[in-house]
C-alpha positions in Angstrom: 88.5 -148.6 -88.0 88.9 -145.3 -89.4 87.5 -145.0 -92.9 89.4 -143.9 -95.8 87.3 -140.8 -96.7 87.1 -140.0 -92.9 89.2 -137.1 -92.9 89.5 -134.1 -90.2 89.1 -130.5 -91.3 90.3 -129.0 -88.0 93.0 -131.4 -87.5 95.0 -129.0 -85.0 91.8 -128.6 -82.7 91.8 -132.2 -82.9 95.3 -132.7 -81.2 94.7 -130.6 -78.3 92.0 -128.2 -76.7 92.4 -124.5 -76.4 92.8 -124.4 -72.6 96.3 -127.3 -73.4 97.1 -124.7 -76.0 96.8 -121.8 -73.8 98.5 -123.8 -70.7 101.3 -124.6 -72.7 101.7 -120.9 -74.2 101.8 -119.4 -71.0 103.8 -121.9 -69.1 106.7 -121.2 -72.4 106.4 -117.5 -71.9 106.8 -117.7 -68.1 110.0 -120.0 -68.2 111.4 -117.3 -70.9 111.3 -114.6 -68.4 112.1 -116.2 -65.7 115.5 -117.6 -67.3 116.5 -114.1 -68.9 115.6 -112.5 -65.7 113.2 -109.9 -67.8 110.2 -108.7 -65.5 108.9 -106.7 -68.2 107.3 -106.5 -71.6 106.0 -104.5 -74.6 102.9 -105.5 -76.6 101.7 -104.0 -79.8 98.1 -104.2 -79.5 96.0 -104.0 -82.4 92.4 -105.2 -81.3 93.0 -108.1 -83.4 92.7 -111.9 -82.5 96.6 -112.4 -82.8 97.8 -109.1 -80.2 94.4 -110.5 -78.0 95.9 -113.8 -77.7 99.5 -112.9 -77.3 98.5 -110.4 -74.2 96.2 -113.0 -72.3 99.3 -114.9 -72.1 101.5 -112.3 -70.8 98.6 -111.7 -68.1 99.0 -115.2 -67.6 102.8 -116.1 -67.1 103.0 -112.9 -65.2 100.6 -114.6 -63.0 102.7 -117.6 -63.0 105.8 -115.6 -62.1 104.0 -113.3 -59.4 105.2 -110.4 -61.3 102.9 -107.2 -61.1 100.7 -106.8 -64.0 101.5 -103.0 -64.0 104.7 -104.4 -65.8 102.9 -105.6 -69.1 103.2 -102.3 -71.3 100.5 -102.1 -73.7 100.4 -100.0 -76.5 97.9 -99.3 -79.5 99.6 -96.7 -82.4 96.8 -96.5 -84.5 97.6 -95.5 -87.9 95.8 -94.8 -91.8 93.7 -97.6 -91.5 92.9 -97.6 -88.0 89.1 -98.0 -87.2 86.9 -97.3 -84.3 86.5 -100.9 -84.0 89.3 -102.8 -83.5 91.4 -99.3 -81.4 87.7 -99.7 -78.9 88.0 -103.3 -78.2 91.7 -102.5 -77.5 90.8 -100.1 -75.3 87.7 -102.2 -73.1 90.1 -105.6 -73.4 92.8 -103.5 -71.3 90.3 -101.8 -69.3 88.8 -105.2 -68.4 92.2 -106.5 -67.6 93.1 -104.0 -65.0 96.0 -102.9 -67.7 97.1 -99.5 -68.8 97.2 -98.9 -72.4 99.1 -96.1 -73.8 98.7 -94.6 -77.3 101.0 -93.7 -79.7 99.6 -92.7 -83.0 102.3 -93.6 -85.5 101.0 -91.2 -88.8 102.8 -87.9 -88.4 106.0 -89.9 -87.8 105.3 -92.1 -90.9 104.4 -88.9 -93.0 107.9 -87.6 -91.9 109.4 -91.1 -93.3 107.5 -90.4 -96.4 108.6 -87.3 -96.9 112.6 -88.5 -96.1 112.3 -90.8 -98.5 110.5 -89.1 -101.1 107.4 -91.2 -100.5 104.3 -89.5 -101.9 101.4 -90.5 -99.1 98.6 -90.6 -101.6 100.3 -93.4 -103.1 99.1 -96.6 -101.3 101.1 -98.7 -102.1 103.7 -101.3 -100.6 105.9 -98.8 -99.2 102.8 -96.8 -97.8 101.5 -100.1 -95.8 105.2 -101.4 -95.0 106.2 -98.5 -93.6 103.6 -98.4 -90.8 104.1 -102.1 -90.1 107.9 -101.3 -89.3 107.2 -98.2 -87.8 105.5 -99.8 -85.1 108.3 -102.5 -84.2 110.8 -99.6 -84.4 108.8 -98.1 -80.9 108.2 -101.3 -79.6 111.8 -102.0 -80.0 112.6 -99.0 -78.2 110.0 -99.4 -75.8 111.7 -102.9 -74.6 114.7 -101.0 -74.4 113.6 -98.1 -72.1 111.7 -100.9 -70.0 114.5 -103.7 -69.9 111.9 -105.8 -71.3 111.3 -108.4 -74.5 109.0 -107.2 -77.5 106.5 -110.6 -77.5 105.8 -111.2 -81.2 102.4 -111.9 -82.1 102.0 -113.3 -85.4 100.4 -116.8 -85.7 101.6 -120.2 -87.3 99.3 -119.4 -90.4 100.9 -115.8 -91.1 104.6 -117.3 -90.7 103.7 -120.3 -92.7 102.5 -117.3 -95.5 104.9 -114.9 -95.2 102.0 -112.4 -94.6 103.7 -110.0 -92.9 105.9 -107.1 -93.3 110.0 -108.0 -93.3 111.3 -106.9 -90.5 107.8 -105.1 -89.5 105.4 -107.3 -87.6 107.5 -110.3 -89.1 110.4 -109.3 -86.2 110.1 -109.5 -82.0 112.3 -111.0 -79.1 110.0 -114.0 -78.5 106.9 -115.6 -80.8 104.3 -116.3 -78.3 101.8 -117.1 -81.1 104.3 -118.6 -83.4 103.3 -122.6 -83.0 100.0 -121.2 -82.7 97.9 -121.5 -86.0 95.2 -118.9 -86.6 92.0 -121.2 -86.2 93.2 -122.5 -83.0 93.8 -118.6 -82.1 90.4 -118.2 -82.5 89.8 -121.0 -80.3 91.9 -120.4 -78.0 89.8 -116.5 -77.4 86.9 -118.0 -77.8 88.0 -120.3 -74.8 89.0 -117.7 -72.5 86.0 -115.6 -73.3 83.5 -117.9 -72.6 85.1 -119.3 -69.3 85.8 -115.9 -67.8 82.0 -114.6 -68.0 81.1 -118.3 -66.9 82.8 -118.2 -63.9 81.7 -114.4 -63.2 85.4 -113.1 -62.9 85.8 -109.8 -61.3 87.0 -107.4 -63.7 87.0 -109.9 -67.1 83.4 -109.3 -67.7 84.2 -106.2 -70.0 87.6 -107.9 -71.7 85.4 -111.0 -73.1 83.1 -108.7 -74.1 85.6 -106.9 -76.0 86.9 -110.6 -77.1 83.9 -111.6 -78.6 84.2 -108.4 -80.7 87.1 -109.1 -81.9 86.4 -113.1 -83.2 83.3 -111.5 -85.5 85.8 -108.8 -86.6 86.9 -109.6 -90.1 91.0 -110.4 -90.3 92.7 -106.8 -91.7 95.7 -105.5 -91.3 94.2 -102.1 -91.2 96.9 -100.6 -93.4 94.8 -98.6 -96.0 92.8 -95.8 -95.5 89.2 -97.3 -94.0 86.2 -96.4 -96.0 83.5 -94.6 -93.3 85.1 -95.8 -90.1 84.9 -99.2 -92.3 88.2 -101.7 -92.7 88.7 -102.0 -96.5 91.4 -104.9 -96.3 90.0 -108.4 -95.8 93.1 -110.8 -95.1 91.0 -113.6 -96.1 90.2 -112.3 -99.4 93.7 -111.9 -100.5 95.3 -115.3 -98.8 92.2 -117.5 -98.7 90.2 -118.8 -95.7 92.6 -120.0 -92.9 90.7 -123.0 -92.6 92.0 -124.4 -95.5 95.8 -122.9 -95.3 95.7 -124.6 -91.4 94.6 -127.9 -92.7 97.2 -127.4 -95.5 99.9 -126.7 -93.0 98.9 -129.9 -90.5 99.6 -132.3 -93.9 102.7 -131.0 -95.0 104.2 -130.4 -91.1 103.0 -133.0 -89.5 102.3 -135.8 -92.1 104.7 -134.9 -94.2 102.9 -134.7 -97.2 103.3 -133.2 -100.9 100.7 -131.3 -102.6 99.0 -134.2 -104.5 98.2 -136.0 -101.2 97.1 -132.7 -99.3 94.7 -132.4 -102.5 93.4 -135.3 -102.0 92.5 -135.0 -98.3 91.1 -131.5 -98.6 88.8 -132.9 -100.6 87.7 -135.2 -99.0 87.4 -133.5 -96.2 85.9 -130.2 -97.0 83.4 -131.9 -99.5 80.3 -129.7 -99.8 81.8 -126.3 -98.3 84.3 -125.5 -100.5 84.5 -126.3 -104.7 87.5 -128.4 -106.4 88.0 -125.3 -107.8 88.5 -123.1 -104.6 90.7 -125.9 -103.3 93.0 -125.7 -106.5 92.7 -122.2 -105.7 94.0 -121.4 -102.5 96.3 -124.7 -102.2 98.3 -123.2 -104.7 98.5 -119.8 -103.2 99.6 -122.3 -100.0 102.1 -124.0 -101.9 103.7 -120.8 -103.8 103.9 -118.7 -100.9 105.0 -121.7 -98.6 108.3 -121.7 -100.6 108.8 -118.2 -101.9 108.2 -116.8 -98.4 110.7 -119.3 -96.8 113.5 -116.3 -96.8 111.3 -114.6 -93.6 110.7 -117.6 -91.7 114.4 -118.4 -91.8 115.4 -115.7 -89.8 112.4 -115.2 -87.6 112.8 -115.2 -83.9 112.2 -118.2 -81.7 108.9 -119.1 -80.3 106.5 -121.7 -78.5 106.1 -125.3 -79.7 102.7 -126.0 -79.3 101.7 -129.0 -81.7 103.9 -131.8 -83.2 105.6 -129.3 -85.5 106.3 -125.7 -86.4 108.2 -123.3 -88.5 111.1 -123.0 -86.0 114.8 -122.6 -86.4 115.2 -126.6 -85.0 112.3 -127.6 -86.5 110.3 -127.9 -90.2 112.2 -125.2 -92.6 113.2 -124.7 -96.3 116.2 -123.2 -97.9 115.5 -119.8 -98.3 116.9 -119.9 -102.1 114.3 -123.2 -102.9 112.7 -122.7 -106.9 109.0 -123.3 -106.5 108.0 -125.8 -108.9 104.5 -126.1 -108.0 104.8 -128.5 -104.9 105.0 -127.4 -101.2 109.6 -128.2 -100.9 
């Protein structure tokens, strides 16, 4: 019998491994295509876990589809905060893939915007970061277009369930293929995949886990602010709080329905001894706060994959957008 105190802190990894999670993301994407008759698609690629995830995927329901892989645009538009870093691992995870990437470095046509709008660029502020997140969905946008293809979103349960993204920036696409997807199981899910491609000595793959495996000890940034000596200055973690805990927060009020007292209660339990009462408090009210506030993005967000029990979908778990926090998570 399960104990009382016996509590999961990875509750999502729990429900299903990352090759089911992968499977099922794939398999989505593929029956998307095929039923729009799209044979093409753009991907913003960042160097980041979420853009990783989102273009193994597309490698894989391409597969799936026996569509050639030439038709999976890539493209990196590094920007202020762009570092060495995360634009390399971009560049050696294509490479690895057989994939072209293209570049299109978005700052001179941000620094036009600026000026249009009477933005001073030494300002960096909200407008300074926003405006980089939307210029890059305006070209992938327009990309899809001159391709006849989808823009695949790749933003993660965690981020939608937050609201940390940019409104109509990296918050909009034609399909979420990480959007059921929360970010631990992201991780995972690359993790996964690296470790089985240099397993089984895949031809080619070597080099993109590689680059993988870069990418998971990469700290989470948005990379919208000016990097410090080739170094990223923004630590998403340190704003939001560890996604650990905002997963595990999500799995309690999604899937078991429950209000902030009760997730209390089970973090507590179950992260007792890596994280304080106080740090809990902490970042479970940041969870709640932004859970409701935020609802006005996820309510128009595009559709996506359903991976676990529940998600922030248009059929599925959702909030009025015009909900008064009050402290509790709806």
């Amino acid at each position: 019998m399960k104990k009382k105190d016996d509590v999961s802190a990875r509750p999502f990894s729990d429900w299903c491994s990352p090759e089911q999670v992968f499977m099922t993301q794939y398999a989505a994407l593929a029956i998307r295509l095929d039923r729009i008759g799209v044979k093409s698609v753009p991907i913003g690629l960042s160097g980041g876990l979420d853009s990783t995830l989102c273009l193994l995927v597309a490698v894989e329901a391409f597969k799936v589809l026996r569509l050639p892989r030439r038709a999976i645009k890539v493209y990196t538009m590094p920007g202020f905060g762009t570092t060495k870093r995360t634009k390399g691992n971009a560049e050696r995870l294509c490479e690895g893939l057989g994939l072209k990437l293209e570049t299109i470095d978005i700052t001179k046509a941000c620094l036009q915007h600026f000026k249009d709008i009477g933005q001073d660029p030494r300002k960096h502020d909200v407008t300074f970061e926003n405006a980089q997140a939307r210029m890059r969905t305006l070209i992938l946008m327009d990309k899809a277009n001159q391709t006849g293809g989808i823009v695949l979103g790749t933003g993660d349960m965690s981020e939608i369930a937050l609201g940390w993204c940019t409104y109509n920036g990296d918050h909009m696409s034609m399909f979420g293929v990480n959007a059921g997807v929360p970010k631990t199981v992201v991780r995972d899910v690359c993790r996964w995949w690296a470790d089985q491609a240099i397993a089984e000595g895949r031809k080619g793959e070597k080099l993109a886990a590689q680059a993988i495996l870069d990418v998971l000890d990469t700290p989470v940034s948005p990379e919208l602010l000016p990097s410090k000596r080739g170094k990223i200055v923004q630590r998403t973690e340190d704003r939001i709080g560890p996604y650990e805990l905002h997963d595990f927060f999500i799995w309690h009020t999604l899937v078991g329905g429950e209000r902030r007292k009760a997730i209390r209660a089970a973090a507590l339990r179950a992260f007792k001894g890596r994280y304080t009462r106080e740090e809990i408090d902490r970042w479970l009210e940041v969870y709640c706060r932004r859970l409701v506030t935020q609802a006005f993005k996820r309510n128009c967000a595009p559709d996506g994959i359903k991976v676990f029990p529940a998600y922030f979908g248009p059929d599925d778990w959702h909030i009025p957008s015009d909900t008064p926090y009050r402290g509790d998570v709806g």
